[in-house]
Structures are given as structure tokens and as C-alpha cells.
C-alpha positions as CSV (number, residue, x, y, z in Angstrom):
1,X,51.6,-5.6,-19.6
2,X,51.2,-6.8,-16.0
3,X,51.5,-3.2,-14.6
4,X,49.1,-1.8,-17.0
5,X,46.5,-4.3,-16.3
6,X,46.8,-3.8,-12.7
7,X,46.6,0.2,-13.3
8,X,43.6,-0.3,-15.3
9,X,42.0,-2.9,-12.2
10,X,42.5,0.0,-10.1
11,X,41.1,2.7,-12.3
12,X,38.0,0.9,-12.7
13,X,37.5,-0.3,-9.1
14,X,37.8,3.7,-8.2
15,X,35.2,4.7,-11.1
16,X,32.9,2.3,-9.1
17,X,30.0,3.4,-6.9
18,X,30.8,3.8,-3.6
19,X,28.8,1.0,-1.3
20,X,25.7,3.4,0.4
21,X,26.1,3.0,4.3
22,X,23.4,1.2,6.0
23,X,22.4,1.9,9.8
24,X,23.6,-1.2,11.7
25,X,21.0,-0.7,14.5
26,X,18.2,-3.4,14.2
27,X,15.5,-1.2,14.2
28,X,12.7,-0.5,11.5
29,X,11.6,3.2,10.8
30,X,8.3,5.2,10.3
31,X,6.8,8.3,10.2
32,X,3.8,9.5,11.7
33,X,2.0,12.7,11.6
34,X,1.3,14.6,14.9
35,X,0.3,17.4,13.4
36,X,-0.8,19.1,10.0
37,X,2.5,19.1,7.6
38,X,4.7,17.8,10.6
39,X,5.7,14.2,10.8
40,X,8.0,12.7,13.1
41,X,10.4,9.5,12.6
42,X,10.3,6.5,15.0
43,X,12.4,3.6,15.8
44,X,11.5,0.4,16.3
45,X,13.8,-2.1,17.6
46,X,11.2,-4.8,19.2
47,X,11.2,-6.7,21.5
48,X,8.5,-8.6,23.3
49,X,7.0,-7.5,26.7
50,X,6.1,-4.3,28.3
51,X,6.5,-0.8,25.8
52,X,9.2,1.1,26.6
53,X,9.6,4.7,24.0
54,X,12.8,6.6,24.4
55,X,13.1,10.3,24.1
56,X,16.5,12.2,23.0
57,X,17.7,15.1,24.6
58,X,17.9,18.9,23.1
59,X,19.7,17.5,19.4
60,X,20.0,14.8,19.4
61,X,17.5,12.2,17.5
62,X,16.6,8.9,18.2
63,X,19.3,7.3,16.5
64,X,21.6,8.4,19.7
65,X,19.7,5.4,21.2
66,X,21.2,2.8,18.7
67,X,23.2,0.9,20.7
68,X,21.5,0.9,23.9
69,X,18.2,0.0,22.6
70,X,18.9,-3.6,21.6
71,X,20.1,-4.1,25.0
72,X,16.9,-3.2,26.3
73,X,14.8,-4.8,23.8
74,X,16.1,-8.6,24.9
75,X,13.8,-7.9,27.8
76,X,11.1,-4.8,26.3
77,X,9.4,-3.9,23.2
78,X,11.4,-0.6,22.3
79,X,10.8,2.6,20.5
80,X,12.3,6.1,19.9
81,X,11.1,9.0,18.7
82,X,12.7,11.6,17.0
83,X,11.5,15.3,18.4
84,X,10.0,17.9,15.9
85,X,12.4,20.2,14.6
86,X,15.4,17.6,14.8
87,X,17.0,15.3,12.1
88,X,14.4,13.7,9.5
89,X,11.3,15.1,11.6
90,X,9.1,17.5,10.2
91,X,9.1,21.2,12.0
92,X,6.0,23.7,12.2
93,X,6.6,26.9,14.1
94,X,3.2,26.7,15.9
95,X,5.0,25.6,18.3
96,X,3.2,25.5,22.0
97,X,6.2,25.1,24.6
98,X,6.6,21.4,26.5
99,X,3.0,20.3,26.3
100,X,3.0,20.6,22.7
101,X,6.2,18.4,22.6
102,X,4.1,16.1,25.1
103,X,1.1,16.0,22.9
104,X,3.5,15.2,19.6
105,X,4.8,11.7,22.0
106,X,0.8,10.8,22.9
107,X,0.2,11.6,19.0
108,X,2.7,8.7,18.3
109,X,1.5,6.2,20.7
110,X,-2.2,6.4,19.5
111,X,-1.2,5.9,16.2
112,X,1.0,3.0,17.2
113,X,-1.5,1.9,19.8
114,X,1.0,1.7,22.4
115,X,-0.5,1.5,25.4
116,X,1.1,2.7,29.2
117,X,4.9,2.6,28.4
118,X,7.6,3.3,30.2
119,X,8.6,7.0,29.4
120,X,12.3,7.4,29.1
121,X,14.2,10.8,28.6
122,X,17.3,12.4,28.4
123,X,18.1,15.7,29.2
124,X,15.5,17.9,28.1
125,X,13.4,15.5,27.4
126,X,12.8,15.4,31.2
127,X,10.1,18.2,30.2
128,X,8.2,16.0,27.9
129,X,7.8,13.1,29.9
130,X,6.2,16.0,33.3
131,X,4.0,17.4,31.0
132,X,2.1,13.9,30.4
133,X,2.2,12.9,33.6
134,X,1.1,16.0,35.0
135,X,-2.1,16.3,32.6
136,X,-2.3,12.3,31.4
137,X,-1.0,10.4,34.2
138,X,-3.1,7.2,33.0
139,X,-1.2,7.1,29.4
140,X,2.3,5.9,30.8
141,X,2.9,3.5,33.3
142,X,6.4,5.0,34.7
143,X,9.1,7.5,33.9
144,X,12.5,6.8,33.3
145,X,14.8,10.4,33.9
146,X,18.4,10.3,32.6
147,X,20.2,13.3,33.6
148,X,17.1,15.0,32.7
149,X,15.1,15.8,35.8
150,X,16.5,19.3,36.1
151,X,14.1,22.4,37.1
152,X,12.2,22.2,33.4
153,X,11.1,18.9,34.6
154,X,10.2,19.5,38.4
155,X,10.2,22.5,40.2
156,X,8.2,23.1,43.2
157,X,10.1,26.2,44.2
158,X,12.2,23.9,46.7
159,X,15.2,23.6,44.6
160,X,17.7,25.5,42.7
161,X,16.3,27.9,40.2
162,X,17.7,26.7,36.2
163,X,20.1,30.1,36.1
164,X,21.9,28.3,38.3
165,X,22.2,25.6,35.5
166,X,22.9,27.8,32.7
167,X,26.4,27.8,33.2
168,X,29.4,26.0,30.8
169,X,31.9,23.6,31.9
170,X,35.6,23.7,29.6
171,X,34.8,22.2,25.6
172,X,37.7,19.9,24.8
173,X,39.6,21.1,21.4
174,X,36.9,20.5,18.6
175,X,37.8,17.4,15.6
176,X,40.7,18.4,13.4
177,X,41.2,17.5,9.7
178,X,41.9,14.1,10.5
179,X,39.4,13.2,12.6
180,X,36.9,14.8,10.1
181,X,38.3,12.6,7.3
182,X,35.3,9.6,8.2
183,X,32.3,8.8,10.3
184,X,35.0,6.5,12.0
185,X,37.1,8.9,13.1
186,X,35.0,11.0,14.3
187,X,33.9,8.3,16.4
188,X,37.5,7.8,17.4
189,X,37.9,11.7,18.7
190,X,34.7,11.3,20.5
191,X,36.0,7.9,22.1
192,X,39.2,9.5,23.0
193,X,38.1,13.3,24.0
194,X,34.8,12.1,26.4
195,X,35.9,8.3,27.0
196,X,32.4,6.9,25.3
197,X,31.4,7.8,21.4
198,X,27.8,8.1,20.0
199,X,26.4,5.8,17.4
200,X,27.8,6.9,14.0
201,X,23.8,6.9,13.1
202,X,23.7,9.8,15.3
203,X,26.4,11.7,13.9
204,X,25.0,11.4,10.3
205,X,21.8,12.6,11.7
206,X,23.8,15.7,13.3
207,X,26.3,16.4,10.0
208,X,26.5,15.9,6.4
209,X,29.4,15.0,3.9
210,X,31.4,17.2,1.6
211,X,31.0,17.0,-2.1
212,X,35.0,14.8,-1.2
213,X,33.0,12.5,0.8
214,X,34.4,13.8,4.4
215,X,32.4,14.9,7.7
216,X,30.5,17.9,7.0
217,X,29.4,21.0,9.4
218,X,26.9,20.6,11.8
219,X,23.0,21.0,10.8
220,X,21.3,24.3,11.9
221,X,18.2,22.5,12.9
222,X,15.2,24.3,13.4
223,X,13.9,22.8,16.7
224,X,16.9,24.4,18.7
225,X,14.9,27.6,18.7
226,X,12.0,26.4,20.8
227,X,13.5,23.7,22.9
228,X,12.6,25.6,26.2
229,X,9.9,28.0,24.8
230,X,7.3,28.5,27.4
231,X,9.2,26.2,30.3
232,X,6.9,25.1,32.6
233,X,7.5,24.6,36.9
234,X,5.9,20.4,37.0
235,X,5.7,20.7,40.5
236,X,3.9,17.3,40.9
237,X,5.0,13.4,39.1
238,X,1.8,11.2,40.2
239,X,3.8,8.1,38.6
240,X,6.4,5.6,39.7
241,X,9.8,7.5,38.8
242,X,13.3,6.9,38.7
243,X,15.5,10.1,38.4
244,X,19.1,9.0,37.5
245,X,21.5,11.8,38.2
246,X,25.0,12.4,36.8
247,X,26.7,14.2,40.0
248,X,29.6,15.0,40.5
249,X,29.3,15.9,36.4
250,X,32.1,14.5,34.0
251,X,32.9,16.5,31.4
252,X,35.2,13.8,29.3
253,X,38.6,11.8,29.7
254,X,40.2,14.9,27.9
255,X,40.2,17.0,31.3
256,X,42.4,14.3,33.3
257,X,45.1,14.5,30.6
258,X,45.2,18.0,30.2
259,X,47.6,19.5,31.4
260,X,46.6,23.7,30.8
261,X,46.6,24.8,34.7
262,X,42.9,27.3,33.2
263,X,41.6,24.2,31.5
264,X,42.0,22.4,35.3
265,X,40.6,25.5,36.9
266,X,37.7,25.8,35.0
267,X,36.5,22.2,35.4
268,X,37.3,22.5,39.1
269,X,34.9,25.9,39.0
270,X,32.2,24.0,36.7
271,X,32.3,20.8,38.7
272,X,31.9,22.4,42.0
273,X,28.8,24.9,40.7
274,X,27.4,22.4,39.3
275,X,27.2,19.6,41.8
276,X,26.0,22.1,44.2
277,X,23.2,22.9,42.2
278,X,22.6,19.5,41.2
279,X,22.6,18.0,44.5
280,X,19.9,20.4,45.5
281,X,17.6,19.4,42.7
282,X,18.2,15.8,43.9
283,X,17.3,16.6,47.1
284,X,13.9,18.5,45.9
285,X,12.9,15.5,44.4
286,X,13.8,13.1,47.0
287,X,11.4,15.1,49.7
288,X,9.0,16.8,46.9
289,X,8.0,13.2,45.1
290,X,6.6,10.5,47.4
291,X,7.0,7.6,44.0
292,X,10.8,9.1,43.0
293,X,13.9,6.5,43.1
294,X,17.1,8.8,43.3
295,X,20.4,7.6,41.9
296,X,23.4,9.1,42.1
297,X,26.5,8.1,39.5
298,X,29.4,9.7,40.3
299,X,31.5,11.4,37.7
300,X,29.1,10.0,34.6
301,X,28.9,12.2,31.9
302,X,25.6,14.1,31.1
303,X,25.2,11.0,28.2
304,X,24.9,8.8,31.2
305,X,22.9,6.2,28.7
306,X,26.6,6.0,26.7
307,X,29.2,7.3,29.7
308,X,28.0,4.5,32.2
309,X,25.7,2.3,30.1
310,X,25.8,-1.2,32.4
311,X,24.8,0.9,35.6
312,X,21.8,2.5,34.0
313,X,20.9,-0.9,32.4
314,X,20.8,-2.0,35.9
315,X,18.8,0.8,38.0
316,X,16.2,0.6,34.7
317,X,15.8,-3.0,35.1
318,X,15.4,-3.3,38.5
319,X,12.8,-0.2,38.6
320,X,10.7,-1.7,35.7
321,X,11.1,-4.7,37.1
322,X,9.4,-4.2,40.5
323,X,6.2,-2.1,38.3
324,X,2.7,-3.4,38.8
């Protein structure tokens, strides 16, 4: 009797709903329309004091800013956008290169009346944040660069031209059943292969489940087609700027335990080409922008929000904190 009521305990709890997962990240989210049928999702983690908006690099969505944008937010009012094209925003394909991607970001902060943030970007969001200064210098007070002042964001014809950036480093071995089983675990691979993980927000955002409940493939997002459509040479930043560099590159904690003499090789080749080309655009923007700050982290990975989180913390702080 005791075996088949504990049989039938179990039996029900399975038949049970499933508890829906809730984003953890203390933010609240909106949409706002930038253009005709095209809406884009923002974050909002406030905060009290000087407007700071985050931009994601090519992919990802703002959700990759989950847990680094409370930390900012003891100090700043934060926000995040969410790029057209990518994760819940809306896509239109008249799409107009970077300054259309510019306009979409001014778009938000008139409707949100946020007035003169601080501009930070990753990656290719490094494009975003030259086209407003170079046509709308008085909407933002500063711009934050992380790993993302490469030649689509400043070129002057001083530096390395972006061929010489087009080049891949050795990808670690991609998840396996098991550590597609969860959210979790994929988190764990990530950990374990690169030595930092992304929020598991952001990896929603970027896959769906199964009809078994397990990680899905990736999303074919329609932004990825445009990303660098039309890509502009921003030859002048007329706003205080802090460029934060991840040189030499890391690619992950996965290449110092491998042990595959080509997988060694390769790094070695990427690191090298990569640095040298990367250490030239530094140098551009050292002599090339009179209001840049220039930091160099050495071995960070190109996530060098989540790779080396306290030492960006640190250089933002200190940059916004000496701002008029």
C-alpha cells in the first residue's frame, strides 16, 4: 500500500506543470518603436544618477548585460537595448548601414527622454556609438568602447585596414549531449571551455528548447545579414572616450589545456596576427583622437565585460567619474 501511494505521489508530481523560468536580472522591459512595424526591446535596471545605455555586440541582445548591469546601476541609471534584427526586436529590411542602427539608439532615448548618456558598446556596436557622435555629438555625453573600437568604428586611414581582422582564431569542441541537457549546463561548458559564462538570459535569447525540454539549435536571426552593411570609415570622436582593448586576445581556458600540437599552433598564429593588428588600431587612436583613454588588458577575451569584469568596472568608473 505504502509503495503504491508513493508511485502514485510521483506520478502526479510528474503530470504537474513545469515552474516557467523567470529572468533573474532586476531589470524591467519595454518596447519602443524606432521605426514603422519595427520595435526594439529595452532593459531597465535603474539606478539613480547619470544615464548610462548599453549596446550588445553582433548577436548578442541585451540580456548578455544581465549581470554586469546591476553592478553598474549601484552607482548609474542603466539601460540596454536590444539591436533590430536580434532576439525579441522587430527587423525591417530597409535597413540603412550603421547610421540607421545609430538613429534606432537616438529613437529610444527620445522616447525615454534620456538625455546625454554614456554610450557603451561591445564589439560591433563600436559602429553605433561613431555614427552619433560623428553626426550628434551633443546627444551623448561620453563613449564607452569594449573591444569594439576596431576599424568600423574609427578609421582615419592610419591603422590596419578590417581584412586584417577578418581572420579566425581555433573554436573549442562545441556542447555535447550533456551539456545541452539544461540552460545550466550549458552555462557549465561555457564556464569551463572560455573560463567566464554568459547569463543564461542570453542563451535563451540565442536558442530555444526541444519539444523534451533540452537546449535547442541556435536562432537564424535576421539582423546577422546587415550587421556591417554599408561600414563606414568614423575618422573623427569629438567626445570624451575610453577605448578598452582586449590585446594580446584570449580565446578561452580550453587552449591552455589542450594538448593537440595544431590546436597550439593555430592560437599561436591567431594570437600573433591578431595583436599585431590590434595594437596598430590602438595606436591610431591614441595619436588620431585628442579625448581617447587607451587600455590595454592583457589576454581578456573579446567578452571583456564577462572575461575580466572588475578591471572594466574600474577603468568605466574612473572615466565617468572624472566627466563634466
Amino acid at each position: 500500500m505504502q509503495r503504491f501511494a508513493w508511485a502514485l505521489l510521483v506520478s502526479l508530481a510528474a503530470a504537474l506543470p513545469s515552474t516557467p523560468w523567470t529572468d533573474p536580472s532586476p531589470h524591467a522591459a519595454r518596447f519602443v518603436s524606432v521605426e514603422e512595424d519595427v520595435r526594439l526591446e529595452v532593459l531597465d535596471w535603474g539606478g539613480a544618477g547619470r544615464p548610462i545605455v548599453l549596446l550588445a555586440g553582433g548577436g548578442d541582445t541585451a540580456h548578455v548585460f544581465d549581470e554586469f548591469a546591476p553592478k553598474l546601476a549601484a552607482t548609474f541609471h542603466v539601460f540596454g537595448i536590444t539591436r533590430r534584427g536580434f532576439g525579441a526586436s522587430g527587423f525591417s529590411s530597409s535597413h540603412d548601414g550603421p547610421d540607421r542602427l545609430g538613429d534606432d539608439v537616438l529613437a529610444v532615448l527620445d522616447a525615454l527622454a534620456i538625455v546625454r548618456p554614456v554610450l557603451v558598446g561591445h564589439s560591433v556596436a563600436g559602429q553605433e556609438l561613431s555614427s552619433i557622435a560623428a553626426r550628434h555629438p551633443n546627444r551623448a555625453a561620453a563613449l564607452v568602447y569594449l573591444d569594439a573600437g576596431y576599424p568600423y568604428a574609427f578609421d582615419n586611414g592610419t591603422g590596419p585596414a578590417w581584412k586584417q581582422f577578418e581572420i579566425s582564431g581555433p573554436q573549442p569542441p562545441p556542447p555535447g549531449p550533456v551539456d545541452l541537457a539544461t540552460f545550466g549546463a550549458l552555462q557549465q561548458y561555457y564556464q569551463r571551455v572560455l573560463g567566464f559564462t554568459y547569463p543564461e538570459a542570453e542563451l535563451r535569447q540565442q536558442r530555444g528548447l526541444t519539444a523534451n525540454g533540452r537546449v535547442g539549435k541556435p536562432h537564424d536571426f535576421p539582423g546577422y545579414g546587415v550587421l556591417l552593411k554599408g561600414m563606414k570609415a568614423y575618422a573623427d570622436i569629438p567626445l570624451p572616450a575610453l577605448f578598452v582593448f582586449a590585446v594580446p586576445h584570449g580565446l578561452g581556458s580550453w587552449i591552455d589545456t589542450s594538448t593537440d600540437p595544431k590546436v597550439r599552433s593555430a592560437a599561436a598564429a591567431y594570437d600573433a596576427a591578431v595583436t599585431s593588428a590590434t595594437e596598430r588600431q590602438a595606436k591610431a587612436i591614441e595619436d588620431g583622437v585628442p579625448t581617447a583613454r587607451v587600455v590595454r588588458l592583457a589576454g581578456a577575451h573579446h567578452y571583456v565585460y564577462l572575461s575580466n569584469e572588475s578591471a572594466v568596472l574600474r577603468e568605466m568608473l574612473a572615466f565617468i567619474g572624472r566627466l563634466r
